[in-house]
C-alpha positions in Angstrom: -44.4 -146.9 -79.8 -43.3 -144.1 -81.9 -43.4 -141.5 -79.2 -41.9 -144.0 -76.5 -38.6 -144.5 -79.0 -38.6 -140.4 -79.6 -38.9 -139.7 -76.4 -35.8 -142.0 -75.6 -34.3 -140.4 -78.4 -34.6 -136.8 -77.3 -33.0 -137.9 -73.6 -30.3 -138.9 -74.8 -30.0 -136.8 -77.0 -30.0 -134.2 -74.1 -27.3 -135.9 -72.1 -24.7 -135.9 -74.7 -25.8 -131.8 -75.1 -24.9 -131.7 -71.1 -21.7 -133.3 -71.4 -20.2 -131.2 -74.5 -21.0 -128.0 -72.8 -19.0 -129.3 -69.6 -16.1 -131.1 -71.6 -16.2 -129.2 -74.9 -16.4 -132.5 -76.3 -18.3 -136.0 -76.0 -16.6 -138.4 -74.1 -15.8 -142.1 -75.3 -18.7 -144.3 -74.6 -20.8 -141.7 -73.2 -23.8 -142.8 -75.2 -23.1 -146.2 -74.3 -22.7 -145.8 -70.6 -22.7 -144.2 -67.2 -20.9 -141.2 -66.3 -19.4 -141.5 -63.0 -18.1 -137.7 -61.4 -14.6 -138.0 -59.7 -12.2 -135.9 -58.0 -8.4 -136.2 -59.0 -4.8 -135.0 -57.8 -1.9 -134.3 -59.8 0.2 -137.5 -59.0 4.5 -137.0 -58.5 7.5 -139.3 -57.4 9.4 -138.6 -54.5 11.2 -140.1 -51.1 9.4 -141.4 -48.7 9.9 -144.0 -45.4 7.9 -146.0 -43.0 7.8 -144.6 -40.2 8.6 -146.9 -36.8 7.5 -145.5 -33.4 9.8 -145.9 -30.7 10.4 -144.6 -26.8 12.9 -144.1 -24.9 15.0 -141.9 -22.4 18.3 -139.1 -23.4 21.9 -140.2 -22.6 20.9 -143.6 -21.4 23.3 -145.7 -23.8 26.1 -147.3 -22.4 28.1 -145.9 -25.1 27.4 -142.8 -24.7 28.5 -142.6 -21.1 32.4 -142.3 -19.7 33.5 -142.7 -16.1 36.5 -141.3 -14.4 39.1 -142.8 -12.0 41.9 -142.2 -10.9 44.6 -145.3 -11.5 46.7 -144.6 -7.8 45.0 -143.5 -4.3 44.0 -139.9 -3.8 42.3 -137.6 -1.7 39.5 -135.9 -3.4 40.6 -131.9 -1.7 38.3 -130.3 -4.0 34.9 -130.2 -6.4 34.4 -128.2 -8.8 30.9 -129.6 -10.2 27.7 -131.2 -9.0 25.5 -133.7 -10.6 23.6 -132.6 -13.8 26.2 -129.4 -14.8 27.0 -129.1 -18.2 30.7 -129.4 -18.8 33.2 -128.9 -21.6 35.9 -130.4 -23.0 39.2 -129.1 -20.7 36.7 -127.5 -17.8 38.7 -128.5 -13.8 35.9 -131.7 -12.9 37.8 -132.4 -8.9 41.0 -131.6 -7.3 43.0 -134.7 -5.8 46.3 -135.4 -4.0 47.8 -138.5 -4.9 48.4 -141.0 -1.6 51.6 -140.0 -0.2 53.0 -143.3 -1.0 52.0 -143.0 -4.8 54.1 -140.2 -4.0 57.0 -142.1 -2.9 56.6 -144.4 -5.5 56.9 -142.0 -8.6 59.9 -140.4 -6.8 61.5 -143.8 -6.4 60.9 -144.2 -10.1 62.7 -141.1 -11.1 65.9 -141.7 -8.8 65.9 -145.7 -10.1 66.2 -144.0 -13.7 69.3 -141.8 -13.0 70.8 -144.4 -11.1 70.4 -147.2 -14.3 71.5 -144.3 -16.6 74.9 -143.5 -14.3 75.5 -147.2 -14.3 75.7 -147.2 -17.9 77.8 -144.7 -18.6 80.3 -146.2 -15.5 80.0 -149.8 -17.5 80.7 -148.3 -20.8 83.8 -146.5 -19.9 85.3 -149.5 -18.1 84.0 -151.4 -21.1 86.5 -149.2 -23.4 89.2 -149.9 -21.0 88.9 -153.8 -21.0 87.6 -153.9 -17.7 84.5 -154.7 -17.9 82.7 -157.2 -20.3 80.0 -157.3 -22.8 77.9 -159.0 -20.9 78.4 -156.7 -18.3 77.3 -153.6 -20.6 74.4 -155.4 -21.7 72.8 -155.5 -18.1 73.8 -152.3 -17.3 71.7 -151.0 -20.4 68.5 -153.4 -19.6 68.9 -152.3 -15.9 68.5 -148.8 -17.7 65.5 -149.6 -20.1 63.7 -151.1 -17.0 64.1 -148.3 -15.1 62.8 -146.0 -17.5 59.6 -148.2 -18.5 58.8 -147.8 -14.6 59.2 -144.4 -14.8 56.8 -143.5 -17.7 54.5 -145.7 -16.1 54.2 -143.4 -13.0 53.8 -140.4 -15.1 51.2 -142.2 -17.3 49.3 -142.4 -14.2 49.9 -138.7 -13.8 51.5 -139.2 -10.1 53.2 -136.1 -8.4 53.1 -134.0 -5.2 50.7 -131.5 -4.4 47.3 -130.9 -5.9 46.8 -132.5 -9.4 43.2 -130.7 -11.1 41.3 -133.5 -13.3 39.6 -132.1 -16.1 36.6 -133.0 -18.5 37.9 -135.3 -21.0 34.8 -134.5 -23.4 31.8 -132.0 -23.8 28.4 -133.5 -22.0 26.6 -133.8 -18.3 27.5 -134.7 -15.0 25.1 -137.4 -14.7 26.8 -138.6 -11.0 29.1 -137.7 -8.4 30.5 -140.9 -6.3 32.4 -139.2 -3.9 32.8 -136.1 -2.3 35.6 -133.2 -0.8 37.8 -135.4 1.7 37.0 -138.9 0.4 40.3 -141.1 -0.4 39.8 -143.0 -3.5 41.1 -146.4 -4.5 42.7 -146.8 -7.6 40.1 -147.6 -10.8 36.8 -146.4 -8.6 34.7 -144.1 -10.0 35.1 -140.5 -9.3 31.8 -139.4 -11.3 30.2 -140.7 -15.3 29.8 -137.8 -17.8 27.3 -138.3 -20.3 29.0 -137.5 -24.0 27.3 -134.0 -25.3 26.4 -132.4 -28.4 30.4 -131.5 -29.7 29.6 -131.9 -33.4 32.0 -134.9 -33.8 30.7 -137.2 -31.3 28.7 -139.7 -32.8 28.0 -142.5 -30.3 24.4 -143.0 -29.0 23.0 -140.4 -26.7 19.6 -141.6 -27.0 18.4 -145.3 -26.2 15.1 -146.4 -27.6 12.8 -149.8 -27.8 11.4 -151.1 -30.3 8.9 -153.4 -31.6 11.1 -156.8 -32.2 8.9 -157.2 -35.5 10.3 -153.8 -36.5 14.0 -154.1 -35.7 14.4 -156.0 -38.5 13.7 -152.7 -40.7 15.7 -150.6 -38.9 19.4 -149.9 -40.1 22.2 -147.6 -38.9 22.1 -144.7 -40.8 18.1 -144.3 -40.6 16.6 -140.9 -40.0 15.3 -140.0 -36.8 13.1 -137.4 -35.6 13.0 -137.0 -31.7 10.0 -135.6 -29.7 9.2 -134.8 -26.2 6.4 -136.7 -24.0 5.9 -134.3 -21.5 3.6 -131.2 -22.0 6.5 -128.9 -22.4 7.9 -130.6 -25.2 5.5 -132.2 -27.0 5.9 -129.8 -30.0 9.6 -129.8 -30.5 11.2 -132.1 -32.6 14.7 -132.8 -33.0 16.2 -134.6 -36.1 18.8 -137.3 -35.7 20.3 -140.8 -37.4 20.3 -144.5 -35.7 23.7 -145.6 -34.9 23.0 -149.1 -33.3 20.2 -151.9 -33.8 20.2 -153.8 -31.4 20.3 -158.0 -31.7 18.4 -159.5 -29.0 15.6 -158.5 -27.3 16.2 -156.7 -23.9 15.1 -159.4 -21.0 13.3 -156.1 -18.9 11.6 -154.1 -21.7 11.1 -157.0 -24.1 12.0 -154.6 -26.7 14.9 -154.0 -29.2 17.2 -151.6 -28.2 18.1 -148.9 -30.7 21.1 -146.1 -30.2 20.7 -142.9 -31.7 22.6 -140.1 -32.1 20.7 -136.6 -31.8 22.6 -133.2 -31.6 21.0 -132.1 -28.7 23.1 -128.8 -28.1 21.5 -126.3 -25.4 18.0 -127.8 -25.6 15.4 -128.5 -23.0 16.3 -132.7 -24.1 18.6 -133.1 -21.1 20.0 -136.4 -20.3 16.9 -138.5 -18.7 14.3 -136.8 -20.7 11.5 -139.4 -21.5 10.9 -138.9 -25.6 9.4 -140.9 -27.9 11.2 -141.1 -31.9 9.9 -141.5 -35.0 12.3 -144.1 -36.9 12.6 -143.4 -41.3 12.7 -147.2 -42.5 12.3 -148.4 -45.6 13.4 -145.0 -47.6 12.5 -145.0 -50.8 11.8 -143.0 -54.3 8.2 -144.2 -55.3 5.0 -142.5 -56.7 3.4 -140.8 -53.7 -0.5 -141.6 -53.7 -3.0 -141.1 -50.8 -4.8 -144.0 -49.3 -8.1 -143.7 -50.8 -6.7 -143.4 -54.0 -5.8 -147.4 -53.8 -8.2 -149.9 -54.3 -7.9 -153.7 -54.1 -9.7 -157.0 -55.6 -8.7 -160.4 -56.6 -5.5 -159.5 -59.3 -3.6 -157.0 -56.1 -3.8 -153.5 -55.8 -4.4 -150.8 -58.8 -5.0 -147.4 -58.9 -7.4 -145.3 -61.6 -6.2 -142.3 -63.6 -8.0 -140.2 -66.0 -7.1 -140.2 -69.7 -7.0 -137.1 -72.4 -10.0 -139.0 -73.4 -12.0 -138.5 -69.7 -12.2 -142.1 -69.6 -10.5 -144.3 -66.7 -7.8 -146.3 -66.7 -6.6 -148.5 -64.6 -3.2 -149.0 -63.4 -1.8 -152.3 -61.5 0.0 -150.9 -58.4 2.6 -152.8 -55.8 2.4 -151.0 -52.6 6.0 -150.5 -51.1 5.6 -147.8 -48.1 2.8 -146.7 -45.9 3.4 -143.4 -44.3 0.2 -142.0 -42.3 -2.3 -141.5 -45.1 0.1 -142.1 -47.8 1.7 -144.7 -49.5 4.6 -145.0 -51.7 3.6 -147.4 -54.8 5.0 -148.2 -58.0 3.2 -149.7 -61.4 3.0 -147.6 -64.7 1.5 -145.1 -63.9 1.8 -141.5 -65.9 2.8 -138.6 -63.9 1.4 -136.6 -66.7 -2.3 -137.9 -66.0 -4.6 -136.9 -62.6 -5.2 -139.8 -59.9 -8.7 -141.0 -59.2 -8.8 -140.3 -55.5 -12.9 -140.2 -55.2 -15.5 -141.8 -57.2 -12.9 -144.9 -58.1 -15.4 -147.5 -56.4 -17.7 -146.9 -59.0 -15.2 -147.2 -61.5 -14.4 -149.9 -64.5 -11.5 -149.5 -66.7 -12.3 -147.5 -69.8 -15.4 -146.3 -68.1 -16.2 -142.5 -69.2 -15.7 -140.4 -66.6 -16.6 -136.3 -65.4 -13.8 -134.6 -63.1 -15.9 -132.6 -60.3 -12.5 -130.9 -59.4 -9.4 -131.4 -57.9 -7.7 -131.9 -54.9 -5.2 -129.1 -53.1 -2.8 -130.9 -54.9 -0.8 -133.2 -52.5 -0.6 -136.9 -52.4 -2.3 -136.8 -49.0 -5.4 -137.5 -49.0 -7.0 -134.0 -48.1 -10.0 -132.7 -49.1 -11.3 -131.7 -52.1 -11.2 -127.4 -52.9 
């Protein structure tokens, strides 16, 4: 019995010799206990989102789209562009010649006006002479004001002989032509549809995606948005961008949500009816960033461990707020100061002594141990 209690004695005693020459020191309990080995991370706060998936096609939004007409009947004479041509701001579009009775019309408008004016001045001199009447003068003038209202009307539409050049009203893509050289337009029919560009102050939706209708309700104007490619070509460029429109309803075709978003798409390969799919920031956020593994769960929620001065364990009650890949973005009380458990805590208890077999690279993210 002797021997047997020695012998127990002397194991021991060799365990605690084991863990002072790797710790310097012994650790709480460790003659009471098991040791369990874990790896750890140096834990940090910073923003982070949930990420939405979403697909769609470039310069698809309504919005983001502008047709021209012409508000009298022309001949189209000339075109100076062709479906999907890149046009700026001020750049000759078609060459028309207004109907020669539009013509007429403006011409009329002009004499009507010098005619109303002449009346005027006729009415107000035989006025001053007490032969003519107030009333008189009065009509005279509206006859005036009439005239010139009808006048400004025709050059508001921009009426006159000979050729008249229409030009780009913004910076964006042809996306179609309606008519060609020789064609007579009527007035209000569409001449062609431009789709709005990358000018650096436009900041309607060039981009229509769908979306998940259990995730529109995340998703707010203003979100980040990075755009990517689906075909080959473009599958590694990304282009970053904000939402500008969440949709309300749930599109009758796609059974999605429609979301707009504006992306500066400049002179990139993301030409209007590129297929790209989005990744949509929701939910952004300044929480501690932990990897997955590092979050365990029982009956009282979610809790993390972390490794006291003492190289004991100590758990921390967590409330996860943002998944990201293999991240999350939590927050509880925990101490940026201490390392995160992020393997070994399943064999964990709190206060249980603990040996660090190393760290992490670092990063909140789950990766492998160095």
């Amino acid at each position: 019995m002797r021997t047997s209690r020695l012998t127990t004695r002397a194991r021991r005693a060799a365990v605690c010799v084991a863990l002072v020459s790797l710790f310097g020191t012994l650790p709480a309990h460790a003659d009471s206990g098991p040791v369990v080995s874990v790896q750890t991370i140096q834990v940090h706060r910073d923003t982070i989102a949930q990420p939405v998936r979403a697909y769609g096609i470039v310069a698809a939004s309504a919005s983001s789209v502008t047709t021209l007409n012409l508000p009298y009947v022309a001949r189209i004479t000339q075109m100076r562009v062709q479906a999907g041509q890149r046009v700026t701001r001020g750049m000759p579009l078609v060459v028309v010649e207004a109907d020669p009775a539009a013509v007429l019309a403006a011409t009329q408008a002009k004499s009507a006006l010098t005619l109303a004016q002449g009346e005027v001045t006729r009415t107000q001199s035989l006025f001053d002479k007490g032969l003519a009447t107030q009333s008189q003068l009065a009509s005279a003038k509206k006859a005036a004001q009439d005239a010139q209202q009808a006048l400004a009307g025709q050059n508001q539409m921009g009426v006159g002989p000979g050729a008249h050049t229409v030009t780009a009203p913004l910076d964006g893509v042809v996306l179609q032509v309606s008519v060609a050289q020789g064609d007579q337009v009527q007035p209000g029919a569409a001449i062609m549809q431009l789709a709005a560009g990358d000018s650096g102050k436009d900041a309607r939706a060039n981009v229509t995606l769908g979306v998940e209708p259990s995730d529109a309700a995340s998703i707010h104007a203003g979100d980040a948005v990075m755009l990517h490619g689906l075909s080959v070509a473009l599958a590694k460029s990304a282009l970053p961008g904000r939402v500008v429109m969440v949709g309300a309803s749930v599109d009758p075709q796609s059974q999605l949500v429609n979301i707009g978003a504006n992306v500066p798409l400049g002179q990139t390969a993301f030409i209007p009816g590129t297929r790209v799919s989005a990744d949509i920031a929701t939910n952004t956020g300044t929480h501690w960033i932990v990897p997955r593994n590092a979050v365990l769960k029982d009956g009282h929620g979610d809790y993390v461990f972390q490794v006291t001065s003492a190289k004991t364990a100590h758990r921390i009650n967590v409330v996860k707020r943002v998944e990201d890949g293999g991240r999350y973005g939590v927050d509880g009380a925990i101490d940026g100061a201490l390392p995160l458990v992020v393997s070994g805590n399943y064999e964990l208890t709190d206060g249980m002594a603990v040996q660090t077999g190393g760290k992490t690279s670092g990063k909140a993210d789950g990766s492998a141990a160095r």
